[in-house]
C-alpha positions, -999 to +999 in steps of 0.1 A: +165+489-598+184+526-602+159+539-576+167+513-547+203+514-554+197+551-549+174+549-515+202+522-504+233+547-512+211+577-494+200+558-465+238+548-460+257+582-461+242+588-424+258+563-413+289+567-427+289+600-412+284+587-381+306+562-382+335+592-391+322+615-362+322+583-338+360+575-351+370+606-345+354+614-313+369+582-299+407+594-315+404+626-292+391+607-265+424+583-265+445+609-272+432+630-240+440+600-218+477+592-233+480+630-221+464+628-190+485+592-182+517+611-192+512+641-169+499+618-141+533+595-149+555+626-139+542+630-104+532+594-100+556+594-068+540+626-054+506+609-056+520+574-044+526+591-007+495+610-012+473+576-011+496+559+014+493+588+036+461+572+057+486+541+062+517+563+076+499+579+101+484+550+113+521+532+119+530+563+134+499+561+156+510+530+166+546+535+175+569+532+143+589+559+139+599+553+101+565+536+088+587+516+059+572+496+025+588+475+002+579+454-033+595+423-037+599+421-076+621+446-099+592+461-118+565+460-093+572+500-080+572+508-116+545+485-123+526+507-094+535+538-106+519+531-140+487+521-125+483+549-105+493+570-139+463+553-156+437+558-128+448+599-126+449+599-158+421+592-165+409+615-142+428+644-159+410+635-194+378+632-183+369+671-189+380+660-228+367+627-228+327+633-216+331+664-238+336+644-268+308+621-256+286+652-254+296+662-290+291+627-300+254+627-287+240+659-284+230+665-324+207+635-317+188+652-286+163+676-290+163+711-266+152+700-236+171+666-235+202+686-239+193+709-209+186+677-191+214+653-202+241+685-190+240+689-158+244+652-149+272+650-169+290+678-152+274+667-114+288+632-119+330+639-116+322+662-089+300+634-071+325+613-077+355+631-064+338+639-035+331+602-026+364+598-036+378+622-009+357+608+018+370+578+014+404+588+013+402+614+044+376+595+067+371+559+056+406+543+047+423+561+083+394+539+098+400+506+082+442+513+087+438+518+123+413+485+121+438+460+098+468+475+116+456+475+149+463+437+152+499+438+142+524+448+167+546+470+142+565+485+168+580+456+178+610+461+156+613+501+144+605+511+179+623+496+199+649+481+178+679+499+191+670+506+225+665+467+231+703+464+213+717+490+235+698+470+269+714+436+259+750+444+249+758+478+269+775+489+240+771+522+220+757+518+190+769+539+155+739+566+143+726+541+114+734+509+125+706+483+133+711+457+153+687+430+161+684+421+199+687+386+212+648+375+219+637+343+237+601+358+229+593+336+203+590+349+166+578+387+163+550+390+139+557+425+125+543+450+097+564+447+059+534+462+040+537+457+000+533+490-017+511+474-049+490+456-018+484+485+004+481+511-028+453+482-041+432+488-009+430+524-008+420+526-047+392+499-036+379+524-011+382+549-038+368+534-063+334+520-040+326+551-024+329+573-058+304+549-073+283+550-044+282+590-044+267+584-078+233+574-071+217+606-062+229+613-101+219+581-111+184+580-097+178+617-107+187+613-144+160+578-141+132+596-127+140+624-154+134+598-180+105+585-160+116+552-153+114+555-113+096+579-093+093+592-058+070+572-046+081+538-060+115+549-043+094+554-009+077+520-012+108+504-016+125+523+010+127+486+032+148+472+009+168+498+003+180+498+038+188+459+036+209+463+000+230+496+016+237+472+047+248+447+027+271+467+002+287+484+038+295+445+052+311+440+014+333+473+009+339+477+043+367+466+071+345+442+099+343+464+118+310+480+129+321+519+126+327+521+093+301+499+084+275+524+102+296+554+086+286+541+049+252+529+057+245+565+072+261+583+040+246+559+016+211+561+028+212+598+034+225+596-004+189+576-011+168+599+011+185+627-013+175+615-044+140+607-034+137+645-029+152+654-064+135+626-085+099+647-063+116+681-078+122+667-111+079+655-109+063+685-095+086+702-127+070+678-153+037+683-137+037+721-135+050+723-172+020+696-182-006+719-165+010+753-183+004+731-217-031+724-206-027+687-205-041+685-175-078+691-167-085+703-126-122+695-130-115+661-146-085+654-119-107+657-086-133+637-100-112+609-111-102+574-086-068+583-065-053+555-086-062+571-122-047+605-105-015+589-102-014+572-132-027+603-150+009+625-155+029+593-167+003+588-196+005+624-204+044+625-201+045+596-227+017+614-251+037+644-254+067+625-265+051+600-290+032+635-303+065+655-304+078+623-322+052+623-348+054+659-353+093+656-365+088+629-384+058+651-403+082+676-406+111+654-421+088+638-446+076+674-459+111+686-458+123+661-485+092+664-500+102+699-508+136+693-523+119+664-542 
């Protein structure tokens, strides 16, 4: 009875631990992002015109000489200044927040996991900002000049005073507005909400980071030996039909920036096919140097065992190197017994 109430107690101090490191890993990871929300809250207003930018000099493309927004409820420009605080934020403690993670889970991974798992982890943010700043730069301008196009926003801000000055033949005071008798019929005119327009560009944002994330996604798989080149070759077909469909779902209707994604996102595919290969011919060439594989053996076996081969011998060398720390554990508390 002593002895299992012992085994129970040692078997549950791990977790504990684990627990504790989790706890605390998660505390820093909080704090890091109340931080990185603060700082982003201070120049919220900065980055506000930064996003809207695409949207300005679109209305000023099309005529209006003071491109104007407006929110319609008392808290909905603070309301949008707190998102955008939280999105940036975030941003600001990810450096902290994926360093925890990697403190959290790198004890668990052996040597060459770590040197794997790395490199993803610091190629992902940068994938991701730079899908993020094509589609700030290249695909939001785009779908602006697109949404906008329809909407005759010059109708007022253009020529708002010149059409008052025409119909009474009066000078008019520097800052007074007048609005022009019409028998035109009602003007249908541009009064963009700042929450509305701010939720589109983060859309774009938000799409075309994720989609700059599958060469790192596909990378890390075939790493792990879950996909490989050729499989991504075979499938290659329908490939082409899901990135068409993703560009007719984040995407304006309209066929340019629909062919602008498809060309990025495939070339993104393309891209990754070539890596996950790199990542193989690696494997393969460290499997030979162990002597795991066998020339002779290799050109006398079917095409179909050949490609099957280096897959098999991946997973032996795991299960082995699993067995072999386990062996190694067992004679380690054998020891201090």
């Amino acid at each position: 009875m002593t002895r299992g109430k012992d085994d129970l107690e040692d078997s549950s101090a791990p977790l504990i631990e684990h627990l504790a490191e989790l706890r605390t890993r998660l505390i820093n990871a909080v704090m890091a992002f109340i931080v990185g929300m603060v700082l982003a809250f201070l120049v919220a207003e900065p980055i506000l015109q930064f996003l809207l930018g695409p949207i300005e000099a679109t209305l000023r493309a099309l005529g209006d000489p003071s491109p104007t927004m407006q929110y319609t409820s008392p808290q909905e420009y603070l309301f949008t200044l707190f998102r955008i605080s939280m999105v940036f934020g975030f941003a600001l403690a990810f450096p902290m927040i994926s360093y925890q993670l990697w403190r959290f889970v790198a004890p668990g991974l052996y040597r060459s996991e770590k040197g794997a798992f790395l490199p993803f982890l610091i190629a992902s943010p940068f994938m991701f900002m730079l899908g993020a700043s094509f589609a700030h730069f290249v695909v939001t301008p785009l779908a602006m000049a697109f949404f906008l196009g329809f909407a005759d926003v010059s109708s007022i801000f253009a020529n708002l005073l010149s059409r008052a000055g025409e119909a009474s033949g009066a000078a008019i005071p520097d800052g007074a507005a007048v609005v022009p008798t019409t028998n035109e019929g009602i003007k249908i005119t541009f009064f963009g909400k700042v929450n509305e327009s701010l939720d589109i560009t983060l859309k774009f944002i938000l799409a075309f980071g994720m989609c700059f994330q599958l060469p790192v996604l596909l990378t890390l798989m075939g790493k792990a030996g879950l996909v490989s080149a050729e499989g991504l070759g075979a499938v290659r077909k329908y490939a082409i039909v899901g990135i068409l469909i993703l560009a007719a779902i984040v995407t304006p209707p309209d066929v340019t920036t629909q062919l602008i994604l498809f060309v990025v996102v495939y070339g993104l595919y393309e891209i990754s096919i070539w890596l996950v290969r790199i990542v193989e011919n690696k494997r393969e060439a460290r499997l030979r140097a162990e002597g795991y594989y066998d020339d002779e053996d290799e050109a006398d076996a079917p095409a179909a065992a050949k490609a099957a081969d280096p897959e098999e011998e991946f997973d032996d060398l795991l299960v082995r190197e699993f067995d072999e720390d386990l062996a190694k554990e067992a004679a380690e508390k054998d020891g201090k017994a």
